[in-house]
C-alpha positions in Angstrom: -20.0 -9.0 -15.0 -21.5 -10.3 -11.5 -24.1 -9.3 -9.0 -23.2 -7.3 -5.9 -25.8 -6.6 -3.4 -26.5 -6.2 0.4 -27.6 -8.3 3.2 -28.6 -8.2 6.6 -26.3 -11.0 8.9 -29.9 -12.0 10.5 -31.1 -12.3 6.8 -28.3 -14.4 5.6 -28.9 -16.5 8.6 -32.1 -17.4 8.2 -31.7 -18.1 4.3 -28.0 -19.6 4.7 -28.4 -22.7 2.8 -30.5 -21.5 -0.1 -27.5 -18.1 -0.2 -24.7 -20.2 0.2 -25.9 -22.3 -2.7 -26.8 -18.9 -5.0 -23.4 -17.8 -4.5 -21.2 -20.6 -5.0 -23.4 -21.4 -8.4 -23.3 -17.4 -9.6 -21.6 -14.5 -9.8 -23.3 -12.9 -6.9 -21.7 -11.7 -4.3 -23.1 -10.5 -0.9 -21.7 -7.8 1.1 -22.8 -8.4 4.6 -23.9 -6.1 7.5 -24.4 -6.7 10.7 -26.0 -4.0 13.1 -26.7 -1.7 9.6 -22.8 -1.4 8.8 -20.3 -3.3 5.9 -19.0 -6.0 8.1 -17.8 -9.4 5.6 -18.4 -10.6 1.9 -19.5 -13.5 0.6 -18.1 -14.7 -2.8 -18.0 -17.7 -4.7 -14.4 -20.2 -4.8 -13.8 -18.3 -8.2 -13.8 -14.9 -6.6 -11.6 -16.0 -3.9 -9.2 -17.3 -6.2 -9.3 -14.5 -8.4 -8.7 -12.1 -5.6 -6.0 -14.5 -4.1 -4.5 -14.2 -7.5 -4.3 -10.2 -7.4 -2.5 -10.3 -4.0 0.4 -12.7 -4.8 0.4 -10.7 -8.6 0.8 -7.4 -6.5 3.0 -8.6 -4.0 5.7 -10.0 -6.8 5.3 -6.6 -7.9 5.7 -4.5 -5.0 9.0 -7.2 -4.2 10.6 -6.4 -8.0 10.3 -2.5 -7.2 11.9 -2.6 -4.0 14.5 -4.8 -5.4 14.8 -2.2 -8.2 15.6 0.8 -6.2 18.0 -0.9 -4.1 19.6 -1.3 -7.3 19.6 2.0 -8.1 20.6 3.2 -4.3 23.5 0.7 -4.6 24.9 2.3 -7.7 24.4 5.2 -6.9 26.3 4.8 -3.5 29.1 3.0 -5.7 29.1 6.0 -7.7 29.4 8.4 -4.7 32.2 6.3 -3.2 34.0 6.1 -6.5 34.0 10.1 -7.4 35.1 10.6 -3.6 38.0 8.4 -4.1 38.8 9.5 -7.7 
């Protein structure tokens, strides 16, 4: 499993280096704020390409069901057409 915690932007300023190097080493990842509310993460390469990975996975997905029901809105138009002229 991995570490999620908070972190003030002047915090992670100040300790940049030494946070950048926890993070990219771990499975800790920072959620930022800046002025007290959720502004940005910060996550290791692996997280990133893990979460890259779930966007193109669920954009190939949502592209299959849209092709899916234009199938099905294609036949079913082909259908209409065919009982009209039968």
């Amino acid at each position: 499993m991995f570490e999620q915690e908070w972190i003030a932007a002047s915090v992670l300023r100040d300790n940049l280096s030494k946070t950048l190097a926890e993070v990219a080493h771990s499975d800790r990842r920072l959620l930022i704020t800046w002025r007290g509310a959720p502004a940005a993460a910060l996550v290791s390469l692996s997280d990133l390409k893990l979460l890259e990975e779930f966007h193109r996975d669920s954009a190939e997905q949502r592209e299959l069901r849209h092709q899916m029901h234009m199938e099905r809105f294609r036949r079913a138009q082909a259908l209409e057409r065919g009982s009209l002229i039968g």
